[in-house]
MARDO-619816 format. One record per residue (C-alpha): residue in one letter; x, y, z. Coordinates in pm, 1 decimal, always signed. Example, Ala and Ser with C-alpha at 12.3 -4.5 7.8 and 13.67 -1.06 7.14 Angstrom:
BEGIN
   r         c1         c2         c3
   A    +1230.0     -450.0     +780.0
   S    +1367.0     -106.0     +714.0
This chain:
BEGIN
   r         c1         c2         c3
   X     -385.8     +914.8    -1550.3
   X     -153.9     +625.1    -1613.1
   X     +243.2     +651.7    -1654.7
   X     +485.7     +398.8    -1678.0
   X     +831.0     +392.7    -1810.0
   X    +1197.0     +308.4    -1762.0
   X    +1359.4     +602.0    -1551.4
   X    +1712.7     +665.5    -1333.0
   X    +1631.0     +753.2    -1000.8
   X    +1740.5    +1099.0    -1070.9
   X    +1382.2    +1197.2    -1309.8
   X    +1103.6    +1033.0    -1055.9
   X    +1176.3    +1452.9     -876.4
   X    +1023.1    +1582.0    -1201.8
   X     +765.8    +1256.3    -1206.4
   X     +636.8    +1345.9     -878.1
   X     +613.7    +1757.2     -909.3
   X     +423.5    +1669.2    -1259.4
   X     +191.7    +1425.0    -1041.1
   X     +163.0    +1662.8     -779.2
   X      +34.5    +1933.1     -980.0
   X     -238.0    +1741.3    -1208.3
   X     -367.5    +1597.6     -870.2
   X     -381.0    +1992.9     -707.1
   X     -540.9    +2078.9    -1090.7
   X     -773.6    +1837.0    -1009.6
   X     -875.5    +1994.4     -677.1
   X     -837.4    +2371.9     -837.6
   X    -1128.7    +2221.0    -1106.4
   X    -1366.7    +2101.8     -849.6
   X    -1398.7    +2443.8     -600.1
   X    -1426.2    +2624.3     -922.6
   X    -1708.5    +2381.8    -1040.1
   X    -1848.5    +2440.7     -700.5
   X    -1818.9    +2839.1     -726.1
   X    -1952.9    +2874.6    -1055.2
   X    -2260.7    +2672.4    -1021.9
   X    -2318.8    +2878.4     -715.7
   X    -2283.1    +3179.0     -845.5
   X    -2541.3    +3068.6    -1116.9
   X    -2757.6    +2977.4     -877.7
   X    -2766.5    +3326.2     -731.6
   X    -2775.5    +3510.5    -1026.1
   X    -3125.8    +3343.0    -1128.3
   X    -3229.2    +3418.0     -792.8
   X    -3152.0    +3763.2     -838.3
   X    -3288.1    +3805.1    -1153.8
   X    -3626.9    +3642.5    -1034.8
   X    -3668.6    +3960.2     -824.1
   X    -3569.8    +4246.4    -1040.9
   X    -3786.8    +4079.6    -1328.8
   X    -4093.1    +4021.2    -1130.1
   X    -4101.6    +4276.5     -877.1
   X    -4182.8    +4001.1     -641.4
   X    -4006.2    +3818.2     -355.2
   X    -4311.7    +3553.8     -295.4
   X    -4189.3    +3387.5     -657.7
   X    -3803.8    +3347.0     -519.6
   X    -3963.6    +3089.2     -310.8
   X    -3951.9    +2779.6     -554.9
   X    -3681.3    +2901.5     -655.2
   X    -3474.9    +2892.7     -314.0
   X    -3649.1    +2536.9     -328.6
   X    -3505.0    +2448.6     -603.1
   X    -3113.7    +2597.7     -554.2
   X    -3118.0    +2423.8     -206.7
   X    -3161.0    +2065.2     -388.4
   X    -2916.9    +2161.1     -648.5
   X    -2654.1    +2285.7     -345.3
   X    -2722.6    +1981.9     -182.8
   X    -2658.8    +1767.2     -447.2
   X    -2335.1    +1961.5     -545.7
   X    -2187.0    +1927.4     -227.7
   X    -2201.6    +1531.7     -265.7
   X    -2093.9    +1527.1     -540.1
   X    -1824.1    +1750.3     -445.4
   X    -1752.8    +1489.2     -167.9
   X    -1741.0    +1238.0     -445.6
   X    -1506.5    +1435.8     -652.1
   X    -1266.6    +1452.2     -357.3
   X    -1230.0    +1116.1     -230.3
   X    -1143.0    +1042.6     -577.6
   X     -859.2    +1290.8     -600.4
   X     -764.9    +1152.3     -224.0
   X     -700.3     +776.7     -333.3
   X     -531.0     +929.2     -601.4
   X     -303.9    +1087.3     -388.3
   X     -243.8     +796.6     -150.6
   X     -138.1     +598.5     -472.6
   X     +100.2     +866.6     -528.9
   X     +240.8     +955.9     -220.2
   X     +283.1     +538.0     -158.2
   X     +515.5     +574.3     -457.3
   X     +728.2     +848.3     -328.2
   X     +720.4     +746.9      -24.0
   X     +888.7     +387.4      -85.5
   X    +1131.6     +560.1     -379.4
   X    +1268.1     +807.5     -141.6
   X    +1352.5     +539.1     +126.4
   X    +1503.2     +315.5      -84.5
   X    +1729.1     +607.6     -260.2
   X    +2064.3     +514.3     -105.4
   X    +2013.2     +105.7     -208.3
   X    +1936.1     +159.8     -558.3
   X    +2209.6      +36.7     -830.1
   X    +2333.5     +369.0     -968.7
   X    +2388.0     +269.5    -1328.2
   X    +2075.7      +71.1    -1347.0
   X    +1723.0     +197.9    -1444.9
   X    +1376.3     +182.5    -1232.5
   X    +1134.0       -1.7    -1414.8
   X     +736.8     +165.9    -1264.0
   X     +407.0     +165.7    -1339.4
   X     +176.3     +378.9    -1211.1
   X     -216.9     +394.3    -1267.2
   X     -403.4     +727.3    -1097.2
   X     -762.9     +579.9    -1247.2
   X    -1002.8     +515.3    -1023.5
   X    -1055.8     +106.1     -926.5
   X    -1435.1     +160.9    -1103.7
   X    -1292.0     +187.7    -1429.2
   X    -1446.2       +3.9    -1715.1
   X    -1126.9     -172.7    -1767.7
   X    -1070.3     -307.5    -1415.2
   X    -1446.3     -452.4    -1355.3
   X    -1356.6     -837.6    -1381.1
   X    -1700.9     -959.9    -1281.8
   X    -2091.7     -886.4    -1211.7
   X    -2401.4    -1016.8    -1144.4
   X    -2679.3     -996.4     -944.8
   X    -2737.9    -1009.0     -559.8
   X    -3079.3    -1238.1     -460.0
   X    -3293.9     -933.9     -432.4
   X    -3188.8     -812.2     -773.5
   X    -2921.2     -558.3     -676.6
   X    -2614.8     -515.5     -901.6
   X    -2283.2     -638.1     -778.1
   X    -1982.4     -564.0     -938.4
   X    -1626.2     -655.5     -855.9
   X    -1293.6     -447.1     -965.2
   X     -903.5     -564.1     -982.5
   X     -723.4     -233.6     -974.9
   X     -328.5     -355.5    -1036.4
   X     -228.6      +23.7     -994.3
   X     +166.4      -20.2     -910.5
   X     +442.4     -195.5    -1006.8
   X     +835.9     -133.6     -940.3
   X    +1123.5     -369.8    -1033.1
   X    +1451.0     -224.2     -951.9
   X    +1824.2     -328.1     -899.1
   X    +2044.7     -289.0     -584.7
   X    +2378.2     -196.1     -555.9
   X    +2473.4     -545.0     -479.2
   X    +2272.9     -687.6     -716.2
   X    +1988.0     -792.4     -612.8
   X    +1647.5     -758.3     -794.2
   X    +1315.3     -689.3     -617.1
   X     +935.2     -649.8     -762.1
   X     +678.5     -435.7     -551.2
   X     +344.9     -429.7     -666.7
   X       +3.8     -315.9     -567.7
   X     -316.2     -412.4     -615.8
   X     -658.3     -377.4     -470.5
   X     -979.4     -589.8     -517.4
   X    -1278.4     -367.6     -476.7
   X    -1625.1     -545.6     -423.8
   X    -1920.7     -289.0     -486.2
   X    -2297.6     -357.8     -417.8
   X    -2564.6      -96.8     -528.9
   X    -2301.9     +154.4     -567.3
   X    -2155.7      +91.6     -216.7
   X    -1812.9      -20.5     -115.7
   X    -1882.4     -338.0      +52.0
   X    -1496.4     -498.1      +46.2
   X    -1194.4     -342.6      -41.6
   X     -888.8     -607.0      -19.8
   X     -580.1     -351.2      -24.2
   X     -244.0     -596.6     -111.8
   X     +147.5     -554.1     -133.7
   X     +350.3     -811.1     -343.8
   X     +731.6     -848.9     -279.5
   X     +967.2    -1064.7     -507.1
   X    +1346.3    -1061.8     -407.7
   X    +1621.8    -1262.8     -652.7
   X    +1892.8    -1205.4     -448.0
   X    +2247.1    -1169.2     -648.8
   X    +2443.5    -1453.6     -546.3
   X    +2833.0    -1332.1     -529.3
   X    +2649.6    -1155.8     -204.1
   X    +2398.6    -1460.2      -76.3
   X    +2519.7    -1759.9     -256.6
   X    +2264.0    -2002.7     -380.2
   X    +2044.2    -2039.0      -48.6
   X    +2138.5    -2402.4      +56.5
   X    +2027.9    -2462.5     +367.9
   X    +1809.7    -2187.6     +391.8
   X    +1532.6    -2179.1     +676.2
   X    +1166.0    -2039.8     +542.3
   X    +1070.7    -2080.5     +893.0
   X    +1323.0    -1801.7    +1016.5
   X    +1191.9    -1584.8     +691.9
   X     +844.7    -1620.3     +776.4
   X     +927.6    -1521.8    +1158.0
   X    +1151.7    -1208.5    +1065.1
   X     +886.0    -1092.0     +823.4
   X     +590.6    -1132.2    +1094.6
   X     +823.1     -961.3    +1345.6
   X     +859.8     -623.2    +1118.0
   X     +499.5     -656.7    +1028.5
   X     +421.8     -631.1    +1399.3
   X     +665.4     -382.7    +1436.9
   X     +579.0     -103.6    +1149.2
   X     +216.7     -127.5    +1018.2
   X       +9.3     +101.2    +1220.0
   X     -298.6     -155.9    +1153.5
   X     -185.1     -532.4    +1126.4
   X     -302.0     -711.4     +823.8
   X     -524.3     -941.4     +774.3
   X     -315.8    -1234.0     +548.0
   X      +80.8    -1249.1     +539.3
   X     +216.5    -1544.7     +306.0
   X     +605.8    -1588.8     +305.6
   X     +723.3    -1838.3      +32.7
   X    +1085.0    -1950.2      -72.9
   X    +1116.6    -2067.2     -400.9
   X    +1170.1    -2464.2     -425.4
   X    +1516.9    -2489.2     -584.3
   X    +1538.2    -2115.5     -629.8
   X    +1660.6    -1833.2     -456.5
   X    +1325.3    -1638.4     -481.2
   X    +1177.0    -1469.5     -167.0
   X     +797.1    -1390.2     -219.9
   X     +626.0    -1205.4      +31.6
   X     +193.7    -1154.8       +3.3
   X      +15.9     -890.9     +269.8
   X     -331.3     -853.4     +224.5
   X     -514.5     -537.2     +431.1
   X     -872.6     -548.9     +435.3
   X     -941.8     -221.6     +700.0
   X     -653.5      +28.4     +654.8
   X     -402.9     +148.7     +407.8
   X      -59.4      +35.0     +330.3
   X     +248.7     +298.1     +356.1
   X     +541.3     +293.9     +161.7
   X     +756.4     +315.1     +510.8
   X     +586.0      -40.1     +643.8
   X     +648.8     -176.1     +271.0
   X    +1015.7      -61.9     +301.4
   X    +1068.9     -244.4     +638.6
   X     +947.0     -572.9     +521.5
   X    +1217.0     -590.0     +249.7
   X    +1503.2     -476.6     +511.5
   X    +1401.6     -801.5     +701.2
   X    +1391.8    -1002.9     +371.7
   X    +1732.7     -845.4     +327.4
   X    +1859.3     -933.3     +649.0
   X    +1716.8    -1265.5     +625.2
   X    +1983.5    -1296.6     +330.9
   X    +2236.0    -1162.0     +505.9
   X    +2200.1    -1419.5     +804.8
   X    +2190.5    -1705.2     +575.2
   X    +2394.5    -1630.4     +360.2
């Protein structure tokens, strides 16, 4: 599922109950997969024995409804880590639209993108090849959320997300989660910057890094545009997910890094 758009803060409510209720659809379809194949499964059982008399020839097939159970539950298991990372994208979204509620500029609109498809999707496989032994490798660039919005004062800021997946035989072998921030402030609040330090940027960014994420990331690059105002912020996580919350905090310090220098 894939929605983007241009929306006032005031519609994501009835974005996220329609989200939440295709994801819980989603769920609803696989236990009723599940139930119905089982139910299958002992129906044929039961209608070995009434049609043969005999309970010897359920034997092959128990055999053969234990393999089938077994592989429905993986692929049950499957199924629901699917639904899960869709519903980490999701809540990720909420999450960082509901803290930011008060800051956005009323009369302006919320510019999102949203992408619910899995990273493994034909569309998202940028390379693949071989490994020495002749396994496939294959790698993915899932760029599943993007959010440009206005503040009251003015100032514009880009979040995006995007995760590089490398897979080998099937098998998750990397998966580089990363968080891209771009703040323009509005200069009747932060004037043009001169004089700026990207040395005190860097060091407030670290210090709310170290103070919010629950798992410290791997790569953090702080940049200040040459001649422009431009605060770009780069935080790669290789082990652990990224919140909306910790995503939040790192733009009040970018804020407050304004505000200092201002």
């Amino acid at each position: 599922m894939l929605r983007s758009g241009k929306e006032r803060l005031s519609d994501f409510g009835r974005l996220w109950l329609e989200l939440d209720d295709y994801i819980a659809a989603k769920r609803r379809n696989v236990w009723l997969g599940a139930v119905i194949a089982l139910g299958v499964l002992a129906m044929i059982s039961a209608g070995v024995v009434v049609y043969t008399g005999d309970g010897e020839a359920l034997t092959p097939v128990c055999i053969t409804s234990g393999i089938v159970g077994i592989i429905a539950v993986i692929g049950i298991f499957a199924l629901n880590a699917s639904i899960d990372r869709m519903a980490r994208k999701v809540r990720f979204a909420k999450d960082l639209t509901k803290a930011l509620a008060d800051d956005y500029h009323p009369a302006r609109k919320i510019l999102y993108y949203l992408d619910l498809r899995s990273y493994d999707t034909g569309d998202k496989r940028y390379w693949s090849g071989r490994s020495r032994h002749g396994n496939s490798k294959y790698r993915y660039l899932d760029r599943w959320f993007r959010q440009k919005f206005t503040l009251i004062d003015g100032t514009e800021i880009i979040v995006e997300r995007k995760a590089d997946v490398k897979v080998r035989k099937g098998a998750v072998m990397r998966h580089k989660r990363r968080v891209y921030i771009k703040i323009r402030p509005a200069t009747q609040s932060f004037g043009h910057g001169v004089g700026r330090e990207p040395e005190a940027l860097d060091s407030m960014v670290r210090a709310a890094i170290r103070e919010s994420f629950h798992d410290p990331p791997e790569f953090i690059k702080v940049r200040q545009g040459g001649e422009s105002d431009v605060l770009e912020i780069k935080i790669t996580q290789l082990d652990a997910p990224i919140f909306g919350s910790e995503v939040v905090s790192v733009i009040e310090a970018m804020l407050l890094y304004l505000q200092m220098t201002a």
